[in-house]
C-alpha positions as CSV (number, residue, x, y, z in Angstrom):
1,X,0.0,0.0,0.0
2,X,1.3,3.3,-0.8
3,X,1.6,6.4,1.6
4,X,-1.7,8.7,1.4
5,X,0.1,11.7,1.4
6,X,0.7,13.1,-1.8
7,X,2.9,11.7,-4.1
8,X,6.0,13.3,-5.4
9,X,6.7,12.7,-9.3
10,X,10.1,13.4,-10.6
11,X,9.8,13.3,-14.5
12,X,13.5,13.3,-16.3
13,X,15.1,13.7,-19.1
14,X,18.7,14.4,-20.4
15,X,18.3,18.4,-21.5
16,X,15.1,18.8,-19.0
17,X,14.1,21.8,-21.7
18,X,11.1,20.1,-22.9
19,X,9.6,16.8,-22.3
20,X,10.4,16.4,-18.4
21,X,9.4,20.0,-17.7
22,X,5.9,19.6,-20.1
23,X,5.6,16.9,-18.1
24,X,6.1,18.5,-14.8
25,X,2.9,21.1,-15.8
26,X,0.6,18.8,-17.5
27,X,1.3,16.9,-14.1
28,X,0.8,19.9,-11.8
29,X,-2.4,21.0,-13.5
30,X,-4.1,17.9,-13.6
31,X,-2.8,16.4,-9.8
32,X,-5.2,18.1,-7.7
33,X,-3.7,17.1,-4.7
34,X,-2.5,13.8,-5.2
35,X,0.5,14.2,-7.0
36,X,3.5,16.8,-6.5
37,X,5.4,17.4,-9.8
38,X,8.9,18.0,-10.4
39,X,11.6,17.7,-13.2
40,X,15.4,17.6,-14.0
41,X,17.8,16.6,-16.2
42,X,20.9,15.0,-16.3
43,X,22.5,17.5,-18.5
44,X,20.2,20.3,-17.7
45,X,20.1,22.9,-21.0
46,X,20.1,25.6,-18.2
47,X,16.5,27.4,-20.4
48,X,13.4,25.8,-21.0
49,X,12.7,25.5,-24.8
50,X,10.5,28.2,-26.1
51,X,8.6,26.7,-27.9
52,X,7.5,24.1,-24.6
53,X,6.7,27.7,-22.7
54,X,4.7,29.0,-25.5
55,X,2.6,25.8,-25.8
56,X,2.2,25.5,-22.0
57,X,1.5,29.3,-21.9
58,X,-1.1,28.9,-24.6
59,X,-2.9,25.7,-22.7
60,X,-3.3,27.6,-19.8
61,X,-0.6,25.9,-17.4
62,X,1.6,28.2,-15.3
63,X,5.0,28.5,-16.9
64,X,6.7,31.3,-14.5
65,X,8.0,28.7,-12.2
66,X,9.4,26.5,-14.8
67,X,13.1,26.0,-15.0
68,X,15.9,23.8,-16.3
69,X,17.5,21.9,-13.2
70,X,20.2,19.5,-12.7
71,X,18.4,16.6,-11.3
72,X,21.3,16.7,-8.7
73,X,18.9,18.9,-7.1
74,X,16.9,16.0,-5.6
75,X,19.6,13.7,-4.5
76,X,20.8,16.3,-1.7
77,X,19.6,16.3,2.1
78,X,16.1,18.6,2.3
79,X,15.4,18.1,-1.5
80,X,11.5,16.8,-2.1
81,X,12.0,13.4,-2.2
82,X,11.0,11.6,-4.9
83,X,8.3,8.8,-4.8
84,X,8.1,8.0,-8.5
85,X,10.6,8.5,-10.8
86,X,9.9,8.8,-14.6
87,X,12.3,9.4,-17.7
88,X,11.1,10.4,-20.7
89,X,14.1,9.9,-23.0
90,X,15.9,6.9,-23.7
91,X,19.1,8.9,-22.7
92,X,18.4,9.6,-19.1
93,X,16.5,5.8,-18.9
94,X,20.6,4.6,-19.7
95,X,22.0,6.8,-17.4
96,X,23.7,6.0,-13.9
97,X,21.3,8.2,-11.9
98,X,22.2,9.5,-8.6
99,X,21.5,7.6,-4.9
100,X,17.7,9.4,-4.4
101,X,17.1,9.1,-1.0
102,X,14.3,6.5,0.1
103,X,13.3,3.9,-2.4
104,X,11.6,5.5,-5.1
105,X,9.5,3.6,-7.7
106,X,11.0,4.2,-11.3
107,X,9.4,3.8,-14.9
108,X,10.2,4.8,-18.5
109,X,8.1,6.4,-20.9
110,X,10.2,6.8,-23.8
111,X,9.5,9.4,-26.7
112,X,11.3,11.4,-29.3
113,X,12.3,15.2,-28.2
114,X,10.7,17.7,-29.6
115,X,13.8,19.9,-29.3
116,X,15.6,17.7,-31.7
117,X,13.1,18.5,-34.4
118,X,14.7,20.4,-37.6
119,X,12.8,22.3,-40.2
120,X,10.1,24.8,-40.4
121,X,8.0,26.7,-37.5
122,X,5.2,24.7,-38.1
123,X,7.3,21.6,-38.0
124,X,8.6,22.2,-34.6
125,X,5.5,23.4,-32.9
126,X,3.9,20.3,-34.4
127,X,6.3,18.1,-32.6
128,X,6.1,19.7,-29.8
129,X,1.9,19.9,-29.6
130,X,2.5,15.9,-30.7
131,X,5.0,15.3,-27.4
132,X,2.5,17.7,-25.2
133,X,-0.6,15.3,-26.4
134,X,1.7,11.8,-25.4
135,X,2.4,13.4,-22.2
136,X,-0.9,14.6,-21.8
137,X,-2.7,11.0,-22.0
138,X,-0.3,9.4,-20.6
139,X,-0.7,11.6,-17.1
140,X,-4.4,11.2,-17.4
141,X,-3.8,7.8,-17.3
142,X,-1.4,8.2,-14.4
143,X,-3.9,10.1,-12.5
144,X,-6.5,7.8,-13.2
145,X,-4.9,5.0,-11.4
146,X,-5.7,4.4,-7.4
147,X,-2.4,4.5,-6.4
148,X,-3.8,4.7,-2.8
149,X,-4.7,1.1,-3.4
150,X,-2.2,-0.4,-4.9
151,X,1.7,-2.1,-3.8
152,X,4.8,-0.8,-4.7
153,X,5.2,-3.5,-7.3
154,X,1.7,-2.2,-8.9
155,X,2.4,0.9,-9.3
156,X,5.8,0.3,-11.2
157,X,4.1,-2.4,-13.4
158,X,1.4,-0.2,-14.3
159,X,3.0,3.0,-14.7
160,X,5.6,0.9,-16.7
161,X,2.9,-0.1,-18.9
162,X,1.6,3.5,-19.8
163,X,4.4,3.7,-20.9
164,X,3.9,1.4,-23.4
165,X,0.2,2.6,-24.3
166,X,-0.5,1.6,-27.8
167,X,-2.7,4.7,-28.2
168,X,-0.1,6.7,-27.5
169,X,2.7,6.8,-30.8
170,X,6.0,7.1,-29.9
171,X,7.4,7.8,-33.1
C-alpha cells in the first residue's frame, strides 16, 4: 500500500528543456492534490525551450515557475524526495542516476524530443503539440490509477505499462 500523502513525481530527461518539464505542468495542472510534480535533467540545457513555454502558456498551465535543473537537485539532504521517478528519453533511462534518498518507484516512458526536431516553424511546434498530447494521455492515465490502493510492485508495473500505451505513438 502506498503512503496517502501526496505523491511526489520526478519526470527526467537528459536536456530537461522540454519533455520532463511539459511533463512536470501537465502533471501539476491535472494532480489536484495527489500528486506533486517536479523535473530535472541530467545534463540540464540551463533554459526551457521556447517553444514548450509558448505551448504551456497557450494551454493555460503556469509556466513562470518552470526551469531547467540538474536533477542533482533532488539527490541532496532537504530536497523533495522523490516517490516515483519517470524518464522520458531513452538517454536519461541509460544513465547512472544518482542515490535518491528513500526507495523510489521508477518507470520509463520513452519518446522522441521535440527539441531535436529540424525544419520549419510549423514543423517544430507540431512536434512539440504531438509530445504535449503523449504526455498529456499518458498523465491522465497516471492520475487515473488508485495509487492509494495499490503495492509498490503495482504501481511500477502499471506505470511501466503506460508507458507502453499503444494509443499513444512514440514515433
Amino acid at each position: 500500500m502506498i503512503d496517502p500523502r501526496p505523491l511526489s513525481v520526478l519526470f527526467l530527461c537528459t536536456g530537461n528543456s522540454a519533455r520532463s518539464v511539459m511533463a512536470e505542468a501537465i502533471l501539476s495542472a491535472t494532480a489536484g492534490n495527489r500528486f506533486n510534480a517536479y523535473s530535472a535533467g541530467s545534463r540540464p540545457k540551463g533554459r526551457v525551450h521556447p517553444q514548450a513555454l509558448k505551448l504551456l502558456d497557450a494551454s493555460g498551465h503556469p509556466i513562470a515557475h518552470l526551469r531547467s535543473k540538474s536533477w542533482e537537485e533532488f539527490a541532496v539532504p532537504g530536497a523533495p524526495a522523490a516517490d516515483l521517478i519517470i524518464t522520458v528519453c531513452d538517454d536519461a533511462a541509460g544513465e547512472i542516476c544518482p542515490i535518491w534518498p528513500g526507495r523510489p518507484i521508477s518507470a520509463h516512458w520513452g519518446m522522441p524530443d521535440p527539441a531535436a526536431v529540424e525544419g520549419s516553424e510549423v514543423d517544430v511546434a507540431l512536434a512539440f503539440v504531438d509530445t504535449y498530447r503523449m504526455l498529456h494521455r499518458r498523465i491522465a492515465l497516471l492520475v487515473s490509477l488508485p495509487i492509494e490502493a495499490l503495492s509498490r510492485q503495482t504501481v511500477r508495473q502499471r506505470v511501466e505499462e503506460i508507458g507502453l500505451d499503444p494509443a499513444v505513438p512514440i514515433a
